[in-house]
Every structure is written in structure tokens, then in C-alpha cells.
C-alpha positions in Angstrom: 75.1 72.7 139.6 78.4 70.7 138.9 80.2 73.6 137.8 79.2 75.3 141.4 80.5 72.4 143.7 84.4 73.6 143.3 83.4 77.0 144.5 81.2 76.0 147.3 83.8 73.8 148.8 86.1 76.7 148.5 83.8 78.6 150.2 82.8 76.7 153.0 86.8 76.0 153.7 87.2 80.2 153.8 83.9 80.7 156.0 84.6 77.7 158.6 85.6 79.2 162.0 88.9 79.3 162.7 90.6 77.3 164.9 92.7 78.4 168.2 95.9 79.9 168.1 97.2 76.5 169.5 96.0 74.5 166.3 97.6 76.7 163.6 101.3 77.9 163.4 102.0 82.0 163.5 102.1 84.0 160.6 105.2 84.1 158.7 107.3 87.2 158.9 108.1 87.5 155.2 105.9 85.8 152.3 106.0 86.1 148.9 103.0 84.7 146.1 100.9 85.4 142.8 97.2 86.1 142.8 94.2 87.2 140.8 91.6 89.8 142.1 87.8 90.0 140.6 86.9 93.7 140.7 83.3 95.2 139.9 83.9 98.7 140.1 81.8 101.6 138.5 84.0 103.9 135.4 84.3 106.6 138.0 82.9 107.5 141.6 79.2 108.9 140.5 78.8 106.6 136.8 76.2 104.4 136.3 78.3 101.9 134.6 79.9 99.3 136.1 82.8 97.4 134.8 83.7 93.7 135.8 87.7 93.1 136.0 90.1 90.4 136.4 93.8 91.2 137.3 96.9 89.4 138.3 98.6 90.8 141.3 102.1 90.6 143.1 101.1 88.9 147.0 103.8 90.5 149.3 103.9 90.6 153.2 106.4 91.8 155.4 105.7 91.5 159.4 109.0 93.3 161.0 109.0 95.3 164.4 109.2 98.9 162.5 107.9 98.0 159.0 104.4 96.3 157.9 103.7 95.5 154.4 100.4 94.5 154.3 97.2 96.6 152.8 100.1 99.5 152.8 103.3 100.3 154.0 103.6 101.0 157.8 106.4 102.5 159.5 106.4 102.5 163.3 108.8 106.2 163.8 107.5 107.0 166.8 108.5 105.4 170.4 104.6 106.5 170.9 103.0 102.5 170.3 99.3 104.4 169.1 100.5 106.7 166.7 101.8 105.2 163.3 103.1 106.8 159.9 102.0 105.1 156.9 102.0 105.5 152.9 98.5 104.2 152.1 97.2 104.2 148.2 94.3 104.2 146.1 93.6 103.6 142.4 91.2 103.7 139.3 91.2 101.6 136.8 91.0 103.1 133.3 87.2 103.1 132.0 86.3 102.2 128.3 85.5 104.0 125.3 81.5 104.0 125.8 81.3 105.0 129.3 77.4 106.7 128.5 78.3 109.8 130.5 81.5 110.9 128.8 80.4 109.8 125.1 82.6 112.4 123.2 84.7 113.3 125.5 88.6 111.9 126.0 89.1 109.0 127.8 90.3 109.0 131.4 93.5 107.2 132.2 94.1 104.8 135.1 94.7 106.6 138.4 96.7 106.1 141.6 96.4 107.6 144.6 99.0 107.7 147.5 100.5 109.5 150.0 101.2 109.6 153.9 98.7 109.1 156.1 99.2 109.7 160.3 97.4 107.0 162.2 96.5 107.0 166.0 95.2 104.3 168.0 92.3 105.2 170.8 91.2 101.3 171.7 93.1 98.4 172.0 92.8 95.2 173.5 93.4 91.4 172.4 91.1 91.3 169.8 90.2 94.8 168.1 90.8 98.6 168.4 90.2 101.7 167.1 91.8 104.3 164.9 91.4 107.7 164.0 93.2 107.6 160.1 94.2 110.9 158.1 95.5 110.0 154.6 96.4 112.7 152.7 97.1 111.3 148.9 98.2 112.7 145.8 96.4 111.5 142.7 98.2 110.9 139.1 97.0 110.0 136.1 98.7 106.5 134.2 98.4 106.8 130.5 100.2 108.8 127.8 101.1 112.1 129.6 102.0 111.1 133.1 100.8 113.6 135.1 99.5 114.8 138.9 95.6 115.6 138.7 94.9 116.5 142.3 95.2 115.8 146.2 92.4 113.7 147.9 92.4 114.0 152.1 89.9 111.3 153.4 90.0 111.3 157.6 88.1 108.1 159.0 87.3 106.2 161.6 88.5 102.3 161.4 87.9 99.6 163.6 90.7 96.7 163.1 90.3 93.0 163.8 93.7 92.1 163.4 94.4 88.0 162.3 97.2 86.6 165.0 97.9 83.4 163.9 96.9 81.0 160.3 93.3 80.5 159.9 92.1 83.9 161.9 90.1 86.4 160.3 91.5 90.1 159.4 88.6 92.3 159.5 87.9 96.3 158.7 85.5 98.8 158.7 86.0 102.2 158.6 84.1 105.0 157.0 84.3 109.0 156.6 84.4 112.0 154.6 86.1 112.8 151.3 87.7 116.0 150.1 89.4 116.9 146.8 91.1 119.7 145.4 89.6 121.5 142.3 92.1 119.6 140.1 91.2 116.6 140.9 87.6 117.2 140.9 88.1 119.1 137.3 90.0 115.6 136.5 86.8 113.1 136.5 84.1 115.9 136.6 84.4 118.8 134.4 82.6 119.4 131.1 84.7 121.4 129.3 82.7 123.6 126.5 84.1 122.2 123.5 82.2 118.9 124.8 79.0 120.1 126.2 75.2 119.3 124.4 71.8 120.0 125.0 72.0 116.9 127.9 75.2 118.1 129.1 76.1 121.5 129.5 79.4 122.6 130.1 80.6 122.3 133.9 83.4 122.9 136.4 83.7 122.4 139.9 85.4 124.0 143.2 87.4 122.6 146.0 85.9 120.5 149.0 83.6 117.5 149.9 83.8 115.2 147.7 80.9 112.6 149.6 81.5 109.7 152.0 82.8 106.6 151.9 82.3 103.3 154.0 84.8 100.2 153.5 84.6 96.8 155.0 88.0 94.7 154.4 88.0 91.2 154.9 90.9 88.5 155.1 92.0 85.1 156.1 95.8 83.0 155.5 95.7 79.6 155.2 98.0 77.0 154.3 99.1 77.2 151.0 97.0 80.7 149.9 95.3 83.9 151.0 91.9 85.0 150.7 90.2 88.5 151.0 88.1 91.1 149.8 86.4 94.2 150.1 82.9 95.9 150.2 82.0 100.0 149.4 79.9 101.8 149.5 80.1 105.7 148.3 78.2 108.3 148.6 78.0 111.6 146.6 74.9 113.5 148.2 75.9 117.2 149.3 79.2 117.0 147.9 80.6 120.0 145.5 80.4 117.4 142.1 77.0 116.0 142.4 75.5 118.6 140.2 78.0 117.6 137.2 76.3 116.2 134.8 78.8 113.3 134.5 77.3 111.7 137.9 74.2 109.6 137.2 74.7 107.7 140.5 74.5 109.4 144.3 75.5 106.4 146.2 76.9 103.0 144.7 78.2 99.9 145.9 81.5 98.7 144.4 83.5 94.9 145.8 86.0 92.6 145.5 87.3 89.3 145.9 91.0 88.4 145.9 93.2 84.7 145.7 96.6 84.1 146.0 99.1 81.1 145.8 101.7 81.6 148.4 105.1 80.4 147.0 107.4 81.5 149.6 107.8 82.1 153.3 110.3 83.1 155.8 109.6 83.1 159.8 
């Protein structure tokens, strides 16, 4: 129980409701930090294993009047105030050796995902709105032959809580459909003959749904460091790769939990 009392304090400090926006200064234009992020992610979308990670990251924020850098980089173009251009990202990280579907087979690489995505606002008022998102993101593969693997064009709805001031809450959810090129479904999913058995025959797949997805993002600033995390579930059902036999699971849940010490700030 000891051992527990450090992280329940920490927790009870992150979950205690914040304050008014009189009792806390605004948040910094630019800031600048180190964190660590706790990832429990599956190999791939569709495996039944399930990796835990620990990873340093850079913390970087940037609050201007035409440029956001926050969970991506937003660029306000238009004089339009509800339609935004952004370059929003995704990634993979690389699975190991004895992943039980792909015994056999090469290894994947880590993966990134990103691209432009075209954002319009319908709802807005003090304290929420929401958006109608259309990323369109191209995927490449990180290892010894950098190369592009694929497009991946995932339209969603996302309702936004933004945080106004130090001690407010950011919240997200948003959720919709996925769609993939046959590269990039041939990329995680095929079964090349060379590596097919009696429990899994060769396989290749076509263009097209590639499941659902439904994200909640959470996040809070506080004196000193930044909290947040995320929640996901996926879903393969009816989708163009759930018959490969390198998907043991139709619908998963995958989170995160981030900390970071802020070093720097400028207002």
C-alpha cells in the first residue's frame, strides 16, 4: 500500500475540479518540456497481443492566432473562423519478434501516419463544439527500407472541450469510420504464400473499410507539468481485413497515460 500513496496523491491532485478562470493564470503561448508516455497498445489493429511501452517524448505547445501546436499542427488559412487546415498524424510502434499471428513471417517496422486533414466547426459556444474532421494520411514504414505503405482516410465526428485557462480540463471524443488503400491493408494483413500453413493460408486483401474507431482524449496543465491521456476502442467487424488470418481480435481497447515536466514558458 506504501508504494501506492505517491500515485494516489498524484491522482487526486489531476482529478480535483478545477478552479475558475479567476484563480489560475492563462495558458502560456509558447511552452517547452520533457515527458514520458505509458502505452498499452496491441502489435497491430486486429492482434491479440498486447504490448506495454514506456517512451520519452518532446512536450511542445505553440498557441498563436494562425498556428496551434498542440495534438497537431493547425493552421487557421481561411478568413472562414469554422473551417481549419491541419496536418494531423498517427503511428505504430514496431511489434516483437513473437507476435503469435505473424510467427515466420518478417517483422513489421514502426509506422507513421500523417497528412492534411480539413476541419469544419458546426457548434460552438463557451464551453464545447462540434466538428466534422476529414484526415487524409499517408502511412510509411520506419525501419531499414524507408518506404510509403499506403493512404488511410478516417472522417469523424469530434466533440471538443477546449481547456481556457491552468487547471481546466481538455476533453475529446470523436469516433468514425476507417478506410485504407490495398497497400496499406497488404502492409499489416497479407499472407504472402511463401508464409502460409495449414492455420494460415495465404491471404491478400482489397481497398476500403477498414472498421471503426472511437477516441476519448483527455488533458489538464498545471503548474509545473501536463497531464493527459487517451482511450480506444477499434473495431474490425464488416471491414475488408477481418477474414485475414492475422486478426484474432474484432474489436479491442488500446490507452494511454502521458507526464511531462514543463521547463520553459513564454506568454
Amino acid at each position: 500500500m506504501t508504494c501506492l500513496r505517491p500515485v494516489a496523491l498524484l491522482l487526486t491532485s489531476l482529478m480535483a475540479p478545477a478552479l475558475s478562470a479567476d484563480s489560475h493564470p492563462p495558458l502560456p503561448k509558447f511552452e517547452w518540456g520533457v515527458g514520458l508516455a505509458l502505452l498499452s497498445l496491441p502489435d497491430y489493429r486486429g492482434s491479440a497481443r498486447i504490448q506495454q511501452t514506456l517512451l520519452p517524448f518532446p512536450y511542445v505547445k505553440y498557441r498563436g492566432k494562425r498556428l496551434l501546436i498542440d495534438d497537431g499542427v493547425e493552421a487557421r488559412l481561411f478568413e472562414i473562423p469554422d473551417l481549419v487546415l491541419s496536418i494531423s498524424g498517427n503511428g505504430a510502434l514496431p511489434p516483437p519478434d513473437d507476435t503469435p499471428e505473424r510467427t515466420g513471417m518478417p517483422r513489421l517496422d514502426a509506422s507513421i501516419e500523417l497528412g492534411p486533414s480539413l476541419e469544419y466547426r458546426f457548434f460552438a459556444d463557451d464551453f464545447h463544439s462540434l466538428w466534422l474532421e476529414l484526415p487524409l494520411r499517408f502511412a510509411f514504414a520506419i525501419g531499414s527500407d524507408n518506404r510509403q505503405v499506403g493512404q488511410v482516410f478516417s472522417p469523424r465526428l469530434a466533440w471538443r472541450k477546449p481547456a481556457s485557462y491552468k487547471g481546466d480540463w481538455k476533453l475529446r471524443l470523436a469516433g468514425g469510420p476507417l478506410f485504407a488503400d490495398s497497400d496499406f491493408h497488404r502492409y499489416f494483413y497479407a499472407v504472402d504464400p511463401a508464409y502460409a500453413t495449414a492455420e494460415r493460408p495465404a491471404w491478400s486483401p482489397d481497398k476500403g473499410f477498414s472498421g471503426w474507431r472511437l477516441d476519448f482524449t483527455f488533458s489538464r496543465r498545471l503548474d509545473g507539468y501536463w497531464f493527459g491521456g487517451f482511450v480506444r476502442y477499434d473495431n474490425l467487424t464488416g471491414s475488408v481485413i477481418e477474414d485475414s488470418p492475422l486478426v484474432s481480435e474484432q474489436g479491442q481497447f488500446m490507452a494511454g497515460i502521458s507526464l511531462a515536466w514543463i521547463i520553459g514558458e513564454r506568454y
